[in-house]
N, C-alpha and C positions, 0 to 999 in steps of 0.2 A: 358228277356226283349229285345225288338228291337229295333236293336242304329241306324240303318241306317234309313236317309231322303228321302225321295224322291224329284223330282223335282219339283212336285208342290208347297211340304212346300216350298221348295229354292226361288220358285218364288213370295210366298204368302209371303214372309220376305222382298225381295225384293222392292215389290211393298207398305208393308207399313212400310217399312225404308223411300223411297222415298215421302209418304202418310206425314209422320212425317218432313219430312227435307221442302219439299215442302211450307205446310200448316205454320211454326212456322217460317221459315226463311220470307215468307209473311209477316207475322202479324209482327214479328219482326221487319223487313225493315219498315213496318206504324208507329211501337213504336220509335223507334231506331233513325230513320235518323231525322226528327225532334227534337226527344234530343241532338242527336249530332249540329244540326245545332245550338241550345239555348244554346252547350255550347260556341261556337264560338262567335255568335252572344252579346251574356250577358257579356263576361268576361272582363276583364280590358282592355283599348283599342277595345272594340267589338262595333258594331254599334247602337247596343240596350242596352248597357253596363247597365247592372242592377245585384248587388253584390248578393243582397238575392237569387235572383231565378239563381245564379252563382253556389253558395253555399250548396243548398238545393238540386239541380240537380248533382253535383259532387259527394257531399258526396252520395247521395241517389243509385247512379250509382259507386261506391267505394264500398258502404255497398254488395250490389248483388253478383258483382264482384268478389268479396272477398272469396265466398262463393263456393265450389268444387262441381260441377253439382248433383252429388251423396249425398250429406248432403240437399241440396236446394229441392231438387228431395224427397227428406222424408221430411224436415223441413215444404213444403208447401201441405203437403196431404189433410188437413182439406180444403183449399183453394181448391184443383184441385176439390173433393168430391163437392164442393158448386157451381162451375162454370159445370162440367160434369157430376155428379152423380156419380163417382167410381175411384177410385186412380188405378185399375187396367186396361191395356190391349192401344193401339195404342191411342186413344180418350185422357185418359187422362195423355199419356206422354207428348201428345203435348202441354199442361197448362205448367209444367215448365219448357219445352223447352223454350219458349216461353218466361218466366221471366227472363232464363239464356240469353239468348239469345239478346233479346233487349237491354240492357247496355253496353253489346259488340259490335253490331251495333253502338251504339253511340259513342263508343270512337273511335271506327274503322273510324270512320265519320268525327269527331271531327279533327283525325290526317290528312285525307285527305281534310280538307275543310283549316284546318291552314298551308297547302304547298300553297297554293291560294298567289298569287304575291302580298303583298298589297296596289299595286302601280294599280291592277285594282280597287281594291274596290274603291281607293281614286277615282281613275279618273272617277268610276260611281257614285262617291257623288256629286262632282265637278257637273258633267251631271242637276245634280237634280233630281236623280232617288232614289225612295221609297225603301226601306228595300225590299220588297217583289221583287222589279224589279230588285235591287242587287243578293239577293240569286238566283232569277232564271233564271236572260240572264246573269250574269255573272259569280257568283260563281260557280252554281252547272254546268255549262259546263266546267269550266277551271279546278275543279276536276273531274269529268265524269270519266276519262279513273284510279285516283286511286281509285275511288269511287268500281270500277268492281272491281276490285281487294282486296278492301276490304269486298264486300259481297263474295267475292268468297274464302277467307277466313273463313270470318262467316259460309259460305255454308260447308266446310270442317270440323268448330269445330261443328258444328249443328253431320252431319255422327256422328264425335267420341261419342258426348253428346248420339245417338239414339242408339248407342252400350252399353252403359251405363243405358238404360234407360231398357234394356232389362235383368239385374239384377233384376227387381219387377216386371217382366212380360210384362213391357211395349211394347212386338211386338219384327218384325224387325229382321233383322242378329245378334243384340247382343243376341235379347231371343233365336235366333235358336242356335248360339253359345255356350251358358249360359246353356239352356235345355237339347240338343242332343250332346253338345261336352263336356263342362265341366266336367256335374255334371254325365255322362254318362260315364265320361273318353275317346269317342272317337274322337281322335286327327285327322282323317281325317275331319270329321267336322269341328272342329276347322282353321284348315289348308282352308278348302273351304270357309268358312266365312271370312276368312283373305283376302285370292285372291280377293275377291268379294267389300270387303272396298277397297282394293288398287286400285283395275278398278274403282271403284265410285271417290276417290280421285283423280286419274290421269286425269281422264276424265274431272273433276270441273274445276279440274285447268287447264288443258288445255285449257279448251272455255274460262275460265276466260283471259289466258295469250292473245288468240287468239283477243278476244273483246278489253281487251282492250290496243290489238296492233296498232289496227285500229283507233280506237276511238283517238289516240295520232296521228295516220296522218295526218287526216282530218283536 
């Protein structure tokens, strides 16, 4: 049997690790950051303060959460099969990336939208400005710079999840890992898969630290 990769695999993993973190951190961020803002918004003292849809949104984003990317990743196969046709290969990892994923955005969100002074909010109610003209010229600018910081988070546990997701074949550095290192026993593999997540991690977070260092000057 032949253990050794070539650079092409290296690079076809590569490109849909990045394919997977890309597309579901997206969709994510559309599910996510409006959750997270509904919990701020709804919750005792929030502007739209509404208990039920406080409630239903917390626990429902609890329940998810709760749940180890690897059990959720089996638990929703019937679902991923019904949305993409096949629980197998890059396509349908990114179905429960994408579940994982978004609940995490919203707390992430959640945390950075409640550092908000709320001594602006007040002074833009005071204004006579609309919910909608609060969350958007004042909130979401005066979190901005931890807002990056928390996708850029997300963006990092997203990597770990698509390592993970390469366990059932779902693509990526984890399957090249998983397939050519593991289950092969060849630890050079292993070892170059490793290098490869830590250059994707450093890199994230760097542009992450970078944006939003800036983002806090201005």
């Amino acid at each position: 049997m032949n253990n050794a990769i070539t650079s092409d695999q290296v690079i076809q993993a590569i490109q849909e690790t990045l394919q997977m973190v890309s597309i579901s951190l997206l969709v994510g961020a559309l599910i996510g950051i409006p959750l997270g803002l509904l919990l701020v918004l709804t919750r005792k003292g929030g502007i739209l303060k509404n208990s039920a849809i406080f409630s239903v949104l917390n626990n429902v984003i609890n329940i998810v959460r709760s749940l180890p990317f690897i059990i959720l990743l089996v638990a929703i196969v019937p679902f991923t099969k019904f949305i993409v046709g096949t629980s197998i290969g890059t396509s349908a990892a990114i179905v429960p990336l994408i579940v994982y994923i978004a609940p995490y955005i919203a707390r992430l969100v959640e945390n950075s939208v409640l550092e908000v002074d709320q001594g602006i909010i007040e002074a833009a109610e005071a204004m006579g400005a609309t919910p909608l003209q609060i969350i958007w010229h004042f909130i979401l600018p005066e979190a901005l710079s931890s807002l990056i910081l928390s996708l850029t988070t997300a963006t990092i546990g997203l990597i770990g999840a698509t390592a993970m997701a390469g366990t059932v074949g779902g693509g990526g550095i984890g399957d090249l890992a998983i397939s050519y290192g593991y289950e092969r026993f060849n630890t050079a593999v292993i070892v170059i898969t490793v290098i490869i997540l830590i250059i994707l991690v450093q890199g994230i977070q760097t542009l992450g630290n970078v944006l939003a260092r800036k983002i806090r000057r201005q």
